[in-house]
C-alpha positions in Angstrom: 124.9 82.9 101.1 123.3 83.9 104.2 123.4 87.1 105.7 125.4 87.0 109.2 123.5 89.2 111.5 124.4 91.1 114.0 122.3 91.2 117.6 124.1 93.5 119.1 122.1 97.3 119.3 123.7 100.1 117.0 122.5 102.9 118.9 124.2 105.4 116.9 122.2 104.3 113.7 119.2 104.5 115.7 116.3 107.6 115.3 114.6 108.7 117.9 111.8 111.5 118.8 112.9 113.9 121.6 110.0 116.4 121.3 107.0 116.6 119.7 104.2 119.0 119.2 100.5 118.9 118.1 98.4 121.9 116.8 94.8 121.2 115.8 95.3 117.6 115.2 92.7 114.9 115.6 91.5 115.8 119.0 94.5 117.6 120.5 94.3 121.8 120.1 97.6 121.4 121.5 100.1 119.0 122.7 104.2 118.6 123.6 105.9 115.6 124.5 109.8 114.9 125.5 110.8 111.7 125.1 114.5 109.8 125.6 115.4 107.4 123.0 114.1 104.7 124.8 110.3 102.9 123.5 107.3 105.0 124.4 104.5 103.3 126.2 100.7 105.3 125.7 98.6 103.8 127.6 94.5 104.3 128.3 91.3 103.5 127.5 90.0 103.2 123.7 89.5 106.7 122.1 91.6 108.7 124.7 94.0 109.9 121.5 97.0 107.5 121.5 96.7 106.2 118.2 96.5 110.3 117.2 100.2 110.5 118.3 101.3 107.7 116.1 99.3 108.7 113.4 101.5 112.8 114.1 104.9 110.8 114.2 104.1 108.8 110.8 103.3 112.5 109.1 107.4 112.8 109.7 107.5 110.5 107.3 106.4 110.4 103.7 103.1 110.1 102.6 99.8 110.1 104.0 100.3 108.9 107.7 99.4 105.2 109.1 95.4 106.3 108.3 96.0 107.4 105.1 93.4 110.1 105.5 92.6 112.9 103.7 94.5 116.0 104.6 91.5 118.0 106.2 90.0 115.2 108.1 93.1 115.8 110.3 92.0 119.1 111.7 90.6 119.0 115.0 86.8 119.7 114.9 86.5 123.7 116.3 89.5 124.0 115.9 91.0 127.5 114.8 93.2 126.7 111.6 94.8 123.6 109.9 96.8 120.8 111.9 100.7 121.0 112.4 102.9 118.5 113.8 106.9 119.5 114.7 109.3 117.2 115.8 113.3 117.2 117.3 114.5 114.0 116.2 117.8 112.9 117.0 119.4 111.1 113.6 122.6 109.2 112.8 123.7 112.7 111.5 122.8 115.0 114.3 119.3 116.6 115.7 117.1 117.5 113.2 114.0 119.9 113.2 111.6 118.7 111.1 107.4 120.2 110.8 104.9 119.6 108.4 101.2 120.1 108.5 98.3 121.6 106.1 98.3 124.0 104.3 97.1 126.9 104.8 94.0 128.1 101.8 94.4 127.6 98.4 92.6 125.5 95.9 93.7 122.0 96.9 94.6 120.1 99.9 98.5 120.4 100.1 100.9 119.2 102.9 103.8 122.1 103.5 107.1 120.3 104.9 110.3 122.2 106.4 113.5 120.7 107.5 115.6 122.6 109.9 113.2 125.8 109.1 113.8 125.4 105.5 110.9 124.5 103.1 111.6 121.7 101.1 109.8 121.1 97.6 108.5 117.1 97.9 107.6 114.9 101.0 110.1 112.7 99.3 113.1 114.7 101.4 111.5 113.8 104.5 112.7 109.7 103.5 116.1 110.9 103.7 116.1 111.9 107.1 113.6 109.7 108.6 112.5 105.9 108.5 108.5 104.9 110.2 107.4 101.6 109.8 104.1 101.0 111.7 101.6 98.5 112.7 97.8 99.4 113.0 94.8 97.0 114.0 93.8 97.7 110.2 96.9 95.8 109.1 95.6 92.7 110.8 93.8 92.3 107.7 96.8 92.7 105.6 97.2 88.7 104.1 93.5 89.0 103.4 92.9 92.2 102.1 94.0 93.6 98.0 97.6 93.4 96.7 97.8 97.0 97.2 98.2 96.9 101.1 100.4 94.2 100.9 102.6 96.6 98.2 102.6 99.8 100.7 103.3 97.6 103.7 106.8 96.1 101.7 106.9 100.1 100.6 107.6 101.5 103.9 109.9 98.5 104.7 112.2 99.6 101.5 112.1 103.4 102.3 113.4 102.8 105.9 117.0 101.6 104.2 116.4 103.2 100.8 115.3 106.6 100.8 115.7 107.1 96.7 112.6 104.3 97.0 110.0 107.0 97.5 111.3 109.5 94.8 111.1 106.8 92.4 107.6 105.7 93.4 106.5 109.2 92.9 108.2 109.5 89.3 106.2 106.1 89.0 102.9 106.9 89.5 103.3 110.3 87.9 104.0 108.8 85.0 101.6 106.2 84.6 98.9 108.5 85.7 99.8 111.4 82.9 99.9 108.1 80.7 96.5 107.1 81.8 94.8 110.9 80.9 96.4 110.6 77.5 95.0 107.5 76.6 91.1 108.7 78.3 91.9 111.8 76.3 92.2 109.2 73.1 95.6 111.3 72.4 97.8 108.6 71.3 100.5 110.7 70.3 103.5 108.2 70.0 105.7 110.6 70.7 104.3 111.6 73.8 103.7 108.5 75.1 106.5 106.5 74.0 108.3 109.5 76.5 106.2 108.9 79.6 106.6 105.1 78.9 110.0 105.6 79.1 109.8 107.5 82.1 108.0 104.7 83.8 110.0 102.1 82.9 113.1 103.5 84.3 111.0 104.4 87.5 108.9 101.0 87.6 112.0 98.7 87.4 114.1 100.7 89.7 110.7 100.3 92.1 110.8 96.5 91.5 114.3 96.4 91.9 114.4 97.8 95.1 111.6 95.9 97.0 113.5 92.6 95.5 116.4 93.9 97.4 114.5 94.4 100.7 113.0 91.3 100.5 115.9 88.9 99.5 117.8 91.1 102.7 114.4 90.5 104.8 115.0 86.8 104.1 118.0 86.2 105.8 117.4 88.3 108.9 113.8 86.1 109.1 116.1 82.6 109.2 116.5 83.5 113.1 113.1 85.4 114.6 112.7 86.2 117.8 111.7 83.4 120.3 108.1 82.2 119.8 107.6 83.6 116.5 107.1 82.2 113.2 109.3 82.2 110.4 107.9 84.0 107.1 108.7 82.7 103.7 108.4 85.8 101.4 108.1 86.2 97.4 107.6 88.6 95.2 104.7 88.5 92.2 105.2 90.4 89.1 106.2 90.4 86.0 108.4 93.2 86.0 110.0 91.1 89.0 110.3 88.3 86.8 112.0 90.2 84.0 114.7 91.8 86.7 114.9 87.3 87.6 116.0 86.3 84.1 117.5 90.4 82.9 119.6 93.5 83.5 117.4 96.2 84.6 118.4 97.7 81.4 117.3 94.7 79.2 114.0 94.6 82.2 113.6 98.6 80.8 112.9 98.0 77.7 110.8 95.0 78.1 108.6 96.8 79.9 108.8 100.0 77.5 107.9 98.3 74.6 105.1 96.0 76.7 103.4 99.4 77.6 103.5 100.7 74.0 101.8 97.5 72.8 99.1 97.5 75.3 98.1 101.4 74.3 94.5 100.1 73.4 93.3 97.7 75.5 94.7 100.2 78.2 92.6 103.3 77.0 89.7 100.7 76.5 89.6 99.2 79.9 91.0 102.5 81.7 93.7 100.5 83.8 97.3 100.1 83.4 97.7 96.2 83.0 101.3 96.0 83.7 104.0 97.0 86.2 104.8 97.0 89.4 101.5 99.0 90.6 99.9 95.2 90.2 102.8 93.2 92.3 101.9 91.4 95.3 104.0 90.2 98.4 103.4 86.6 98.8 104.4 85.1 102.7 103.8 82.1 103.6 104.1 80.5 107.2 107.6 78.0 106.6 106.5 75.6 109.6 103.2 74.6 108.6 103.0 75.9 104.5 100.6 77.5 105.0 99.8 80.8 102.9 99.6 83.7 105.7 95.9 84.3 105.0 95.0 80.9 105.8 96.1 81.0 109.4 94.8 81.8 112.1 94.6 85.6 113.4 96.9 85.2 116.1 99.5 83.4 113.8 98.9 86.3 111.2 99.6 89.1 113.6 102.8 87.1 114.8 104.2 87.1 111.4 103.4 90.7 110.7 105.7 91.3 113.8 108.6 88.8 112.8 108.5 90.8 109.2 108.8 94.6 111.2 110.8 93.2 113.4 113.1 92.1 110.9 113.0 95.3 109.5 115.0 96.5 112.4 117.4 93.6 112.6 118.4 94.0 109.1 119.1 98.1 109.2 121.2 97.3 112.2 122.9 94.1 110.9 123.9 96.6 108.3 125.0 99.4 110.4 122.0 101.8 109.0 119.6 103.8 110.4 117.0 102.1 112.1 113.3 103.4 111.4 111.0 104.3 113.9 108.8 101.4 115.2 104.7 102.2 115.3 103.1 99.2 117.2 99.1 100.3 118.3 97.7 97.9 120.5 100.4 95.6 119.0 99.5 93.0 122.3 95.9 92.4 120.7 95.9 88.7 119.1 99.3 87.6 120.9 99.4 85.5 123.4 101.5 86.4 126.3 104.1 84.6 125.8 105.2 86.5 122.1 104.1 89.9 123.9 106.7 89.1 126.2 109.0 88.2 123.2 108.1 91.5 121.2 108.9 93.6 124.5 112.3 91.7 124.5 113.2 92.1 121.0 112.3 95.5 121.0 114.9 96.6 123.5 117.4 94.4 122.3 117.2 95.9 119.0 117.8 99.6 120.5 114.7 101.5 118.9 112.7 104.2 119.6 109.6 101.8 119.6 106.3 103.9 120.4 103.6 101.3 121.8 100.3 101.7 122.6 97.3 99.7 124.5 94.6 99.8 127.1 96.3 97.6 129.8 99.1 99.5 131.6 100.3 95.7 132.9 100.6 94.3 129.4 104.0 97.0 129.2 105.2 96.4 132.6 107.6 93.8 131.7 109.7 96.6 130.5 110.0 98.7 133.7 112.9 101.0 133.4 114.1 100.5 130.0 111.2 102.7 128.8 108.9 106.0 129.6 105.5 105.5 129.7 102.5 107.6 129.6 99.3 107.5 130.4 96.6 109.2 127.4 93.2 110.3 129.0 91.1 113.2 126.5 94.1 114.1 124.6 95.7 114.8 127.8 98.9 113.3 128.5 100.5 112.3 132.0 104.0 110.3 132.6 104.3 107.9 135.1 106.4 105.3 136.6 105.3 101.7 136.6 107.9 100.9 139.3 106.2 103.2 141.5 102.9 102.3 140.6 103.2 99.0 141.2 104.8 99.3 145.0 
């Protein structure tokens, strides 16, 4: 049965950044910003440091940030100790404080995370209280490059309604990796494996389990996008995902368990873990020509990148969830103006805190008063009004 959406803005589910503040990041030595809740426009020439604020607001987030750089190449060159990046967001729940940055010494690169001035023990937390999805000129690549883009992409789409999602990744990856150093090790302890296996199971199918959700959910709000944009046909490819097709998770569990144990060898032989859903892939195909996403053009691939983010949103607030924070750098490039002037529609009609960036002021100006804009210029910010400016 289809899904009956909702079009109607849920502001109250919506997120939104009302301060933020830079120390020692990228090219800033220090910044603040105060937003409203409406999108943020960044506008100015290439290398002027708008993609560096986007790249500070996915850090409030889990994980490593839309570059997925390594922790010190964040701190500003000069500069006179590791980044920070603090943030008042305003949540379903309330206002919430939230700051993370590097750590300071030790042995090891480590990101430190406090919510409301508490520290928290895994960047997992930060899932609960905040949803970023985000597209980057680097995901224009994404139907052509590995599986493993395609699997972070539909990652960040299931953390922005399930928050448990990146816990159980973690467990995941844990346990497959301490399964990996055993088998290196050639310590093939049954006991001690057949207990990670286990772990992994639990944590791979619940992993598989929850991106099916999203993406049966992501179908229905697709069967409507926006005017001008193409409709996505989306599948997943796995054979834990197969198992969850035909199975309980429970009865998926222990297929996989016992499908792990059997392949100890040729794992600790070839050094990779053959099965689970580390190998999945998101299949999308374009539904009005057929045609598998990498095969069309670039302009048609960045349009269904959008319909997918953009159905996101629609299905959080179909739901009456949170919506996550929209990321769109120089989201305008490859669409034609007609769909830029559909994405600037859809993006206010879905009441988000959508934070857009590009080198032509005009290309926003549709929007007028129903956002703040701001122009970036050597990690120097200024606001503006494009009503003025244009009289």
């Amino acid at each position: 049965m289809a899904l009956a959406l909702d079009r109607r803005p849920r502001q109250a589910a919506s997120l939104a950044v009302r301060r933020l503040a830079l120390v020692d990041f990228r090219g800033y030595a220090q910044a603040r910003l105060e937003t409203d809740r409406r999108p943020v426009v960044l506008t100015g020439p290439n290398g002027a440091g708008k993609t560096n604020l986007l790249e500070a607001i996915s850090f409030l987030a889990p994980g490593r940030g839309l570059r997925r750089a390594r922790l010190g190449e964040i701190d500003r060159i000069g500069g006179a100790g590791p980044w920070s990046v603090a943030a008042r967001l305003e949540a379903p729940g309330g206002a919430v404080q939230i700051r993370t940055g590097r750590a300071q010494g030790g042995e090891r690169e480590r990101r430190v995370v406090q919510i409301d001035g508490s520290d928290v023990d895994s960047q997992a937390v930060l899932a609960e209280v905040v949803a970023v999805v985000w597209l980057v000129p680097a995901l224009d690549r994404l139907f052509q490059d590995g599986a493993g883009e395609r699997r972070r992409f539909l990652d960040r789409l299931v953390v922005s309604s399930d928050p448990a999602h990146a816990a159980q990744l973690a467990r995941y990856a844990h346990a497959v990796r301490q399964r990996a150093q055993l088998l290196r090790a050639g310590r093939l302890d049954p006991s001690w494996l057949g207990a990670l296996e286990r772990q992994a199971a639990a944590a791979g199918v619940a992993v598989a389990a929850a991106r099916r959700e999203t993406v049966r959910g992501l179908a229905a709000a697709l069967s409507d996008p926006p005017a001008g944009f193409p409709q996505p046909n989306l599948a997943l490819e796995g054979e834990v995902e197969a198992w969850l097709d035909e199975s309980s998770a429970l009865e998926a569990e222990e297929r996989f368990g016992a499908a792990l144990a059997a392949a100890r060898r040729q794992d600790a032989e070839t050094g990779i873990t053959a099965i689970g859903p580390h190998r999945s892939d998101l299949l999308v195909h374009d539904r009005a020509s057929g045609r598998p996403a990498r095969d069309c053009s670039t302009g048609q691939q960045k349009a269904l990148l959008v319909s997918l983010v953009l159905a996101e949103a629609r299905l959080r607030a179909a739901a009456g969830e949170r919506q996550p924070l929209l990321l769109l750098d120089e989201v305008a490039a490859h669409l034609d103006a007609a769909r830029r002037a559909a994405l600037l529609e859809a993006v206010c009609a879905l009441g988000v805190q959508a934070w857009l960036t590009g080198t032509d002021a005009a290309t926003f100006a549709p929007l007028g008063g129903r956002a703040q804009f701001f122009t970036v210029q050597d990690a120097t910010l200024q606001a503006y009004d494009p009503t003025h400016a244009a009289s």
